[in-house]
C-alpha positions in Angstrom: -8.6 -99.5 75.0 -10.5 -96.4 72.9 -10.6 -93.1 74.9 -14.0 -92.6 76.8 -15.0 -89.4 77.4 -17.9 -89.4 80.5 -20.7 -86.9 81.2 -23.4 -87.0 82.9 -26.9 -85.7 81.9 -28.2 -85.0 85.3 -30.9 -82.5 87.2 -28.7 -82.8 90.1 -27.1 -79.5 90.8 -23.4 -81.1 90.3 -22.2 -82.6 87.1 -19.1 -84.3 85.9 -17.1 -82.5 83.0 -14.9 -84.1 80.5 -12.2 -84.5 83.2 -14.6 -86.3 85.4 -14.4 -83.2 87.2 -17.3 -82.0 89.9 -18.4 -78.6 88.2 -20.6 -76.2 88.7 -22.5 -75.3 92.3 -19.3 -77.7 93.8 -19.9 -75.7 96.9 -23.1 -75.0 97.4 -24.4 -75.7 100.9 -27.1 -78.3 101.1 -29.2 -78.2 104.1 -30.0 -82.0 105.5 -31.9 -83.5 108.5 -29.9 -86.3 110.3 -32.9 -88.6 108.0 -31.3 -87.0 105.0 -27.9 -87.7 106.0 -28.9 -91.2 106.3 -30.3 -91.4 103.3 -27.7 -90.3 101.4 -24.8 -91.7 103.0 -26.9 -95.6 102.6 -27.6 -94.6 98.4 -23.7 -93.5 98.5 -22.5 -96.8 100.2 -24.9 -98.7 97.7 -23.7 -97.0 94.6 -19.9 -97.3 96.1 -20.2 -101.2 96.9 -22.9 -103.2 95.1 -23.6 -100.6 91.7 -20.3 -100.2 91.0 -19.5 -104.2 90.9 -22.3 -104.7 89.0 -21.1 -102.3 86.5 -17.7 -103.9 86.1 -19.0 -106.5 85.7 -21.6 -105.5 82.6 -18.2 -103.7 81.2 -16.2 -107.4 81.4 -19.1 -109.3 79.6 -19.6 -106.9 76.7 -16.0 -106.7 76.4 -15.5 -110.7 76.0 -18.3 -110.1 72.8 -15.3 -108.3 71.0 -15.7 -105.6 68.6 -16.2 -102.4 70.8 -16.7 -100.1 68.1 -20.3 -101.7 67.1 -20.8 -103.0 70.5 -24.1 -101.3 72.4 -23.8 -103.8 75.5 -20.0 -102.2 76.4 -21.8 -98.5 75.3 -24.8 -98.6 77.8 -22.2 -100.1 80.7 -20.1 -97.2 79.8 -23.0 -95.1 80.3 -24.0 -96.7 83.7 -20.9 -96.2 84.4 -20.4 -92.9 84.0 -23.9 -91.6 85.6 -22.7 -93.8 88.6 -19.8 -92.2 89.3 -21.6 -89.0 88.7 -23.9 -89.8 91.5 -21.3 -91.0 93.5 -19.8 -87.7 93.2 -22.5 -85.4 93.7 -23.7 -87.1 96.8 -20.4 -87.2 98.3 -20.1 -83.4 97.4 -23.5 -82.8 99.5 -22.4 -84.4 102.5 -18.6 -82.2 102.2 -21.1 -79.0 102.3 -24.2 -80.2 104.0 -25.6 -77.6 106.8 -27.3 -80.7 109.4 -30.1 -79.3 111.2 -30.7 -80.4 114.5 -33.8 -81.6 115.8 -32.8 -79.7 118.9 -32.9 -76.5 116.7 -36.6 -76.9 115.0 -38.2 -74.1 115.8 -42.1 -74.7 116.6 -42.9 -71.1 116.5 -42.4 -70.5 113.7 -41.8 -72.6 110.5 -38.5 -73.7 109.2 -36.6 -76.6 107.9 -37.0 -79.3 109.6 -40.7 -78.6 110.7 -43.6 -80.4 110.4 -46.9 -78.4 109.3 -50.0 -78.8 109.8 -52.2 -76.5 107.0 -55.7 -76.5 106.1 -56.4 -75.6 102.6 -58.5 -72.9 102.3 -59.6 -73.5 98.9 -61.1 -77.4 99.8 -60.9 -77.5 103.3 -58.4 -80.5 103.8 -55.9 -80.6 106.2 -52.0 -81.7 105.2 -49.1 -82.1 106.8 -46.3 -81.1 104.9 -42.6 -81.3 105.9 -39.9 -78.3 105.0 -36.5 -80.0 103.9 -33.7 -78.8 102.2 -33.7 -79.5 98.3 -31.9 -82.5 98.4 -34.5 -84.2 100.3 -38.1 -83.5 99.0 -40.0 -86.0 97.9 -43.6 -84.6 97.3 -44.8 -87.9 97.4 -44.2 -88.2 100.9 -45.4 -84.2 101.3 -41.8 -83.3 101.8 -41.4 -79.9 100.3 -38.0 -78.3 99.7 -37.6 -74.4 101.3 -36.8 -73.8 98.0 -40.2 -74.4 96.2 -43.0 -72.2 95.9 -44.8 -73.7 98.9 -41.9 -74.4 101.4 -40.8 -70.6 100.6 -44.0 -69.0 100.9 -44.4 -71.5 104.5 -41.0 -70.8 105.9 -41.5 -68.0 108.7 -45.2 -68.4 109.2 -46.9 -69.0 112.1 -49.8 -70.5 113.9 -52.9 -68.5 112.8 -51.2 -66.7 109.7 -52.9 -67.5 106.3 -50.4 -67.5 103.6 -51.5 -67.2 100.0 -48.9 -68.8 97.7 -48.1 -68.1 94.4 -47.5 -71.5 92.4 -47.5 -72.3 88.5 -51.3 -73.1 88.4 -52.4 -69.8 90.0 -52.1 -69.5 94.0 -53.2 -71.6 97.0 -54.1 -70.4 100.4 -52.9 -72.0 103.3 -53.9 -71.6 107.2 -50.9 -72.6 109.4 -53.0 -75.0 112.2 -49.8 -76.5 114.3 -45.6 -77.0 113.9 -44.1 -79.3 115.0 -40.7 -81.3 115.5 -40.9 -84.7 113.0 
């Protein structure tokens, strides 16, 4: 068979190199709720059990079409191949350094990861709720910030009463803390 060299394009803070080698931030310390450890550890068990099956078995139909060299079916399963063991990797390296916060250690004084926050928008007068998690879980979809974007930083040590003005990449927003809670 030819030689394969993987890589992975990724955002993800880990890639593989040449080697198939975890490079980079390999020991950075990702901070996770027990939600995000669940998360992750059910995406990792996916990827390890059903994705990586389904690959194989992409890689032993283009293979039966012959001719590898011109063969784009055998490339892209390469390919899927490769960014799935990438994620493999760099989800299992998260949960070897992951910092778990416990619910039991939310603070509701004052906000840190793991809180829930209730803010009311000074600017248009609606109140959000907007939970601080580590990086590897936002999802501002679901108005769960990371503690290491603008508005999770400029949240993390308010508390009730304080207006913080934030500094984002529109301009700034203004936020009144109204209540923190445990999720």
């Amino acid at each position: 068979m030819a030689p394969y060299i993987n890589f992975v394009l990724s955002k993800e803070p880990n890639t593989l190199n040449i080697k198939g080698e975890i490079t980079m931030s390999e020991n950075k310390q990702v901070v996770l709720t027990y939600e995000g450890v669940k998360k992750i550890e059910s995406e990792l068990e996916y990827l390890k059990t059903v994705k990586r099956k389904e690959v194989t078995e992409k890689i032993k139909v283009a293979v039966s079409y012959g001719d590898l060299s011109e063969n784009s079916e055998y490339d892209e399963a390469k390919n899927e191949q490769a960014f799935t063991e990438g994620r493999i990797a760099t989800l299992e390296n998260m949960l070897k350094n992951a910092k778990i916060i416990d619910d039991d250690d939310i603070k509701t004084d004052v906000v840190s990861v793991g809180a829930a926050v209730k803010v009311l928008d000074k600017e248009f007068g609606d109140e959000l709720e907007i939970t601080i998690v580590g990086s590897a879980e936002a999802d501002p979809m679901e108005m769960k910030i990371s503690n290491e974007a603008p508005i999770g930083r400029g949240l993390v040590g308010a508390k009730v009463g304080d207006v913080v003005e934030i500094q984002i990449p529109d301009g700034s927003i203004t936020y009144e803390v109204l209540e923190i809670k445990r999720r």
